[in-house]
VEXSENU-219927 format. One record per residue: x, z, y of N, C-alpha, C in turn; residue in one letter. Coordinates in steps of 0.02 Angstrom, whole numbers, plus 50000, padded with zeros to 5 digits. Layout:
XZYXZYXZYA;...
***
This chain:
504324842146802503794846746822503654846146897X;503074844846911502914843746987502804852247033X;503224852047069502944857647113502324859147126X;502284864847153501584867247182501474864447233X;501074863047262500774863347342501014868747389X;501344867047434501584873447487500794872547539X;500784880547547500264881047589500604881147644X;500504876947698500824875747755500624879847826X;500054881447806499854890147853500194895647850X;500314896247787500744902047749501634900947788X;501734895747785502504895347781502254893747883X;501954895147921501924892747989502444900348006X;502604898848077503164902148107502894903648165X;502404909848197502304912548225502634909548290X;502304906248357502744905748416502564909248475X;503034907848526502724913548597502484905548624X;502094908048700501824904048728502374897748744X;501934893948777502574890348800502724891648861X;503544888648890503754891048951503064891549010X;503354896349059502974896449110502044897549100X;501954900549039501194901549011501234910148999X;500704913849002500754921049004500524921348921X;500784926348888500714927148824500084928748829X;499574928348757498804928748763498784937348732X;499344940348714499104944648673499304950448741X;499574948448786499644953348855499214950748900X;498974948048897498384944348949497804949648981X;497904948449040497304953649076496844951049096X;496214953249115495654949549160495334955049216X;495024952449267494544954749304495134962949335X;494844967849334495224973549370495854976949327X;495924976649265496464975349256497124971749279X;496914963049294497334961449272497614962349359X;496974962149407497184963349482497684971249494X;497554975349443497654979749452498664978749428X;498734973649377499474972849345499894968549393X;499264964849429499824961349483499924964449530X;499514969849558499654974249626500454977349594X;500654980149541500924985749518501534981049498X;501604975449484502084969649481502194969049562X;501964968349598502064966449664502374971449688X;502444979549698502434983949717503264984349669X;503354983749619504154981849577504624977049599X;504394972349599504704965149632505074966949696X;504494971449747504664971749834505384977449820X;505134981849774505644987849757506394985449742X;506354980749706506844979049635507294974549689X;506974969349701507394962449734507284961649830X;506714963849840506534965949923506154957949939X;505904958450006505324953950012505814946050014X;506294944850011506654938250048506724934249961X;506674936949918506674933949851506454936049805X;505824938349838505244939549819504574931449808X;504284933149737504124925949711503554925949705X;503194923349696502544923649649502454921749596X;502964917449584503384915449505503284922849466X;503774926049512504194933549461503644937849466X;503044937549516502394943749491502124939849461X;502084936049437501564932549380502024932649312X;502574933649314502924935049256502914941149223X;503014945349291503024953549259502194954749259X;501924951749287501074954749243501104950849194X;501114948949167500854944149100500274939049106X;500394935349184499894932449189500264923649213X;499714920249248499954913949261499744913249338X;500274911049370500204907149455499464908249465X;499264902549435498564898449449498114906349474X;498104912949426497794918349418497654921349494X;498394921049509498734925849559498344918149639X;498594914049640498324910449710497554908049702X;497234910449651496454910049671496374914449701X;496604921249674496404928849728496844928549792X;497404928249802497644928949863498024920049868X;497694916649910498214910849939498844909549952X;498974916549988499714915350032500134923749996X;500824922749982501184928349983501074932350018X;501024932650090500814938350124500234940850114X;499654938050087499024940550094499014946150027X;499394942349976499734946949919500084954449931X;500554951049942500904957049981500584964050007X;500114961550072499794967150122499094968950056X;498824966750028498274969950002498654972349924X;499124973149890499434976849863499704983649879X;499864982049929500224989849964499484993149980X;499084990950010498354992650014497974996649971X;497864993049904497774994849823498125000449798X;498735001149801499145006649788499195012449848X;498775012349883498695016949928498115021249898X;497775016449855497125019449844496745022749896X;496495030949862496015032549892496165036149951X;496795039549949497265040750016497135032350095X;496955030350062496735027050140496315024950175X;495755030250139495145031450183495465037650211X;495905038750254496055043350276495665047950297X;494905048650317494795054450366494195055450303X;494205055150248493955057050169493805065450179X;493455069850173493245076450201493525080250262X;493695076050326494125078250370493685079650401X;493065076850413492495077950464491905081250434X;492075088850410491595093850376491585098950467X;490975103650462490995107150517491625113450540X;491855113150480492195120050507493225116150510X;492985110850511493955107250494494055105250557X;494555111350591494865110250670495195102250669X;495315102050727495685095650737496175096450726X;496515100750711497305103950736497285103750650X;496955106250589496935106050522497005098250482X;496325096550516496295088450503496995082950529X;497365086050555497945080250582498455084250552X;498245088450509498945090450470498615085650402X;498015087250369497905085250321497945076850311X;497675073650370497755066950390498675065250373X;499025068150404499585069250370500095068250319X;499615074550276500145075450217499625068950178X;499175064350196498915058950151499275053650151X;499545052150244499895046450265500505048450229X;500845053650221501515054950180501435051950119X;500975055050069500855053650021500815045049998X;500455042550041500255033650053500895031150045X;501315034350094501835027650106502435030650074X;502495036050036503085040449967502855034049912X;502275034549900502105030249831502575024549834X;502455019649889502685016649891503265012749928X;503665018749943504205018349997504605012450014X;504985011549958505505005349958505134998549956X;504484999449935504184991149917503934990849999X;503604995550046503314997050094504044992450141X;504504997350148505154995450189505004988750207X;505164987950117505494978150112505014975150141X;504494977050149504004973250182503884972050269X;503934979850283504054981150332504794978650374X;505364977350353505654975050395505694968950393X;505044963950363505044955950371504494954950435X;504104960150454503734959550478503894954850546X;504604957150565504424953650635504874947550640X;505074943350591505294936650558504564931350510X;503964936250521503404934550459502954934550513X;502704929050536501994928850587501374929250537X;501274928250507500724929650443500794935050414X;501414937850395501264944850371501254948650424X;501434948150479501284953350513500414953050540X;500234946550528499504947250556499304951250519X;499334950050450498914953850376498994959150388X;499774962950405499794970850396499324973050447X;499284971250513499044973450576498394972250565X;497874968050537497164968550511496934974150447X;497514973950389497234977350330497564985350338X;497964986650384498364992350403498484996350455X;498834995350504499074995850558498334997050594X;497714990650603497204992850629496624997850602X;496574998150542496435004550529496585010850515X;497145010650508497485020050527497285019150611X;497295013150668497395017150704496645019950730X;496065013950702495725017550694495245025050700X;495515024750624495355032650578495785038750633X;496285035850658496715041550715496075043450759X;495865036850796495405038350872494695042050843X;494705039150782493885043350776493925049150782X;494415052650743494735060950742494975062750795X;495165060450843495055062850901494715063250953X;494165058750928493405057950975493135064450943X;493215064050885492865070350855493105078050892X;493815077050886493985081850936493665084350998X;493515078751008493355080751098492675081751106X;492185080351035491475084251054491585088851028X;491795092550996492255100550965492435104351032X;492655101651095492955103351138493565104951116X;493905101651077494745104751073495265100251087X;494845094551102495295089151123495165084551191X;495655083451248495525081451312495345076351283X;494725071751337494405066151340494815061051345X;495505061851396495835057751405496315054351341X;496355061051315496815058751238496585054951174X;495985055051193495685048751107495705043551143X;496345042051125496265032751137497075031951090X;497325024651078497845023151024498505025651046X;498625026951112499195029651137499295037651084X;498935041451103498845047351067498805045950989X;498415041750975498165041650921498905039550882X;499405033850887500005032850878500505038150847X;500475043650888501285046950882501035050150818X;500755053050777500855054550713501195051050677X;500505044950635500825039550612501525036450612X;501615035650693502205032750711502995038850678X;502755043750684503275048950664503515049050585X;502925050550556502915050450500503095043750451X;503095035850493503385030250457503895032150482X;504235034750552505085031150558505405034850525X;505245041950490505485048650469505445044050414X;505015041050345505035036950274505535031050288X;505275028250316505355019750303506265018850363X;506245021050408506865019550450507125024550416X;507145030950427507725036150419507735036350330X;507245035050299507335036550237507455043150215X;507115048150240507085056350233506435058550230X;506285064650177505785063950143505175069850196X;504675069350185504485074950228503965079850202X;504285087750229503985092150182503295093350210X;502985098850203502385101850226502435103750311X;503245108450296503675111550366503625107450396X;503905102550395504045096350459503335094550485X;502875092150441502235090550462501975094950503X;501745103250484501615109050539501825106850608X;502675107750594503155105750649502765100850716X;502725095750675502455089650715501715089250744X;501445091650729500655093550730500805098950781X;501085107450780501035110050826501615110950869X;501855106950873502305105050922502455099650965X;502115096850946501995088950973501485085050999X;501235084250932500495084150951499965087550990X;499665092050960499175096850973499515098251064X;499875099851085499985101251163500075096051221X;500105088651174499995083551209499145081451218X;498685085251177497895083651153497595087551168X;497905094851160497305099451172496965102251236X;496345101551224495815100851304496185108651320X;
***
C-alpha cells in the first residue's frame, strides 16, 4: 500500500529570524519604532552604563536592526543625547505657561524647577551614565552642550529678561552666570549626590538663594 502524500507546509516548523535579524512579528516603524529605541537606549545606559553600552544591544532590546538605528542617528552619541532629549518630552520646553501675566519670577523658577526635577528623576541613572562620560567623550559632550546644556541655559536667561521688564529682577542678573545656579543645583543634588528633591528643598533654593542674588 503506497502512502499518502505528506503535505510538506503542514509538517513545516515554524522558525525565528535569523541571527542578528529583528523578529517581523515585533517590528516597529516610523514613531513607534523611534520611540522603542529611545526607551531601549534609556535601559541599556540604566542596566550596563555608557562604557558597554552598544548599539548592537539597543537594536536588540527594540526589536529592530543596526541598519534602522544608524540611518537616524550616525554616531552613539548623537543617539544617546537625543534619547535623553525624547524622554524628557514635553518637560523641556521648559518655560511652557511660565510667561502668562500674572506668574512672578520668583513662581516661575520654582515651577521651572519642579520640571527640571521631574526631566532628569525620569531618567536619572541613564542621565548619570551619560553624564559622567562627558568629559572623556569630545562628541558627546558637544551633543549634550547643543541639544541640552544650551538650551536650559537659554530658557534660564529668557526668564530672567522677563524678570527684569516685570521690574523684579536686576538688569545685571539675566545673563548665564545667574541663569546657572538653579539648574546647576538641582543636577548636583540628582545626578552627583544621588538624593531626591522635594517641593521643600526647591522653595528652599529659590528663596534663599536665588531670588536675593536677582532681585532688583
Amino acid at each position: 500500500m503506497t502512502a499518502a502524500p505528506v503535505d510538506i507546509a503542514q509538517r513545516a516548523t515554524p522558525c525565528g529570524p535569523a541571527d542578528g535579524e529583528p523578529d517581523v512579528r515585533h517590528r516597529r516603524r516610523g514613531a513607534a519604532l523611534e520611540q522603542a529605541i529611545h526607551e531601549a537606549v534609556v535601559a541599556e545606559l540604566t542596566e550596563i552604563g555608557y562604557a558597554g553600552f552598544t548599539i548592537e544591544s539597543v537594536a536588540a532590546r527594540a526589536h529592530t536592526g543596526k541598519a534602522s538605528i544608524y540611518r537616524r542617528w550616525p554616531t552613539k552619541q548623537q543617539l544617546v543625547v537625543d534619547s535623553m532629549c525624547a524622554k524628557f518630552g514635553e518637560t523641556f520646553n521648559l518655560l511652557d505657561g511660565l510667561q502668562n501675566s500674572t506668574t512672578t519670577t520668583r513662581d516661575a523658577l520654582l515651577h521651572l524647577g519642579q520640571r527640571m526635577n521631574a526631566m532628569i528623576s525620569e531618567v536619572g541613572e541613564a542621565f548619570r551614565a551619560a553624564a559622567c562620560e562627558i568629559s572623556r567623550d569630545a562628541e558627546l559632550a558637544e551633543a549634550f552642550e547643543d541639544q541640552v546644556a544650551c538650551p536650559k541655559r537659554t530658557a534660564m536667561v529668557e526668564l530672567l529678561e522677563r524678570g527684569v521688564a516685570r521690574g523684579e529682577v536686576r538688569p545685571e542678573a539675566a545673563c548665564e552666570l545667574y541663569a546657572e545656579i538653579l539648574p546647576s543645583m538641582i543636577t548636583a543634588r540628582i545626578i552627583v549626590q544621588n538624593r531626591d528633591i522635594s517641593d521643600e528643598y526647591l522653595v528652599q533654593v529659590v528663596d534663599d538663594v536665588v531670588m536675593p542674588l536677582i532681585r532688583a
